[in-house]
C-alpha angles and dihedrals in degrees: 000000000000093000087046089055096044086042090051097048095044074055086056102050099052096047086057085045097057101038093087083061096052103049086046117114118204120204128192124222124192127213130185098199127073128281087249090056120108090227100060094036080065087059102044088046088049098056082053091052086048102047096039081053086060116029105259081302087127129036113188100201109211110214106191144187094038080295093143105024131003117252100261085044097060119086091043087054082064102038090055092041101247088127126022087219154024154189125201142160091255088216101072089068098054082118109068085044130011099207079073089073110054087101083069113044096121119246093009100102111010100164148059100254087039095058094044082047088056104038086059085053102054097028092101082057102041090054097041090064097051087046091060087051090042108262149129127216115224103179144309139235122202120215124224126280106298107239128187120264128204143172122243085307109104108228107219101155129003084263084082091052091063120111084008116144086247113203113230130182104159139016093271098062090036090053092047092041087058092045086049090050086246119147097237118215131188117248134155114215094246080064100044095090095058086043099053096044093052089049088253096131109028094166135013146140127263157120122289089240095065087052092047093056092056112033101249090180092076088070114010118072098187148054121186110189102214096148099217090169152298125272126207144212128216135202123214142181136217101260090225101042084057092049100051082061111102114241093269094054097049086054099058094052089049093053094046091047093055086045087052099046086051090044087041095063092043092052094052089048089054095051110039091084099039091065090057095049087056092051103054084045087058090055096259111142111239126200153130124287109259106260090249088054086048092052098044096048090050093048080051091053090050092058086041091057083048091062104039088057088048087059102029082049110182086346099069092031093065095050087048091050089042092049091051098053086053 
């Protein structure tokens, strides 16, 4: 009798042992950066936020670096189900929307304080659309001004960029590579090292922190810091995975996310500087666009906010009239 009790309760024990593991959800949320962007480290630091809120109730898995599901492929993962979450660059699916590529309209937002101006702007939006794909916005990061990048080649007027192998991951660089005469292809950034170092990609926009992650030193030669704006990412959840989680979980998500958009701005400030400093130190010449660069790309972006408005229609009219009163 003695060994059945202390058996039983042995049982016991391990049953109640076991029963945290059991109520524990696990989510999935699939990067495309790598696991040293800043980007990425938010993320990471976010899914501990979420899971010390709860007591280890919730773990938020970061799959990083494309490893689960490419970057186009994304948010559909999460909106099947197939993950809880995702992260994705909102602009590479402006075309299935316009109202995902205001981040983008050149010249429209070029600093830190104007892009959080306009995100609030077109945030209703923004989470309107996700709502009708089930889906649920978290937050969102912005990345650092986007700059131009070239090879050896200086770039003094738009007249250099033609017949250049012009790097596009979204409709807004593809449409500025066509207005510059470049020949636009198609590369993610988890693909941009290789691209660069085959002669792929030869000139291209984007933020320093791109560059930084893959060494864009080894092949590029310049940075112009024209500024043209600041592109964000956004993080979503599966409508229905949210909502199977009981009031005080969600909460907590809610909470952390909050927590994760503030330290995400922070954290692009910081850094901004900090790419271009690498990349002088690895011998890249840093500077300013010629005024002339600087004018024609900004007549291009005009005609770029043009067309954007043609295709986002009242829309898009009313975020850009709501951003301008702030």
């Amino acid at each position: 009798m003695k060994f059945m009790t202390c058996t039983a309760f042995g049982l016991a024990a391990v049953v109640v042992s076991a029963m945290p593991s059991l109520a524990q959800t696990k989510w999935n949320l699939p990067s495309a950066y790598p696991p040293s962007n800043y980007q990425t480290e938010n993320l990471v630091q976010f899914a501990k936020d979420v899971s010390d809120a709860t007591g280890g109730g919730l773990e938020i898995i970061v799959h990083s670096n494309a490893s689960l599901f490419k970057a186009p492929e994304i948010k559909r993962a999460v909106m099947t189900g197939q993950a809880q979450m995702g992260e994705v660059l909102m602009s590479i699916h402006e075309n299935e929307d316009p109202i995902y590529g205001i981040d983008i309209v050149p010249f429209i937002a070029t600093g830190f304080d104007e892009s959080v101006k306009l995100w609030e702007a077109a945030k209703p939006a923004v989470e309107k659309k996700l709502e009708s794909q089930r889906m649920k916005l978290l937050f969102s990061v912005p990345w650092p001004p986007q700059g131009l990048y070239s090879s050896t080649a200086e770039v003094k007027t738009i007249d250099d960029l033609e017949g250049q192998k012009w790097r596009a991951y979204n409709v807004g660089t593809a449409r500025i590579g066509e207005a510059v005469g470049a020949q636009a292809v198609t590369v993610q950034a988890a693909d941009m090292a290789q691209a660069l170092a085959t002669g792929v990609v030869t000139a291209w926009m984007s933020s320093g922190s791109t560059g930084y992650d893959i060494k864009v030193w080894e092949s590029q030669k310049h940075f112009y810091d024209v500024q043209a704006w600041l592109p964000r990412n956004i993080v979503f959840v599966n409508q229905a995975a949210f909502d199977a989680l009981d009031a005080p979980t969600q909460e907590a998500v809610l909470k952390a996310a909050a927590a994760a958009e503030a330290r995400g701005l922070e954290l692009a400030k910081e850094k901004t500087n900090f790419y271009l400093t690498e990349f002088k130190a690895h011998g890249m010449i840093v500077e300013p666009p010629t005024p002339e660069l600087q004018t024609e790309l900004k007549k291009i972006g005009e005609g770029l906010v043009n067309d954007w408005l043609e295709r986002a229609g009242a829309a898009g009219q009313e975020v850009l009239d709501t951003y301008k009163k702030m």
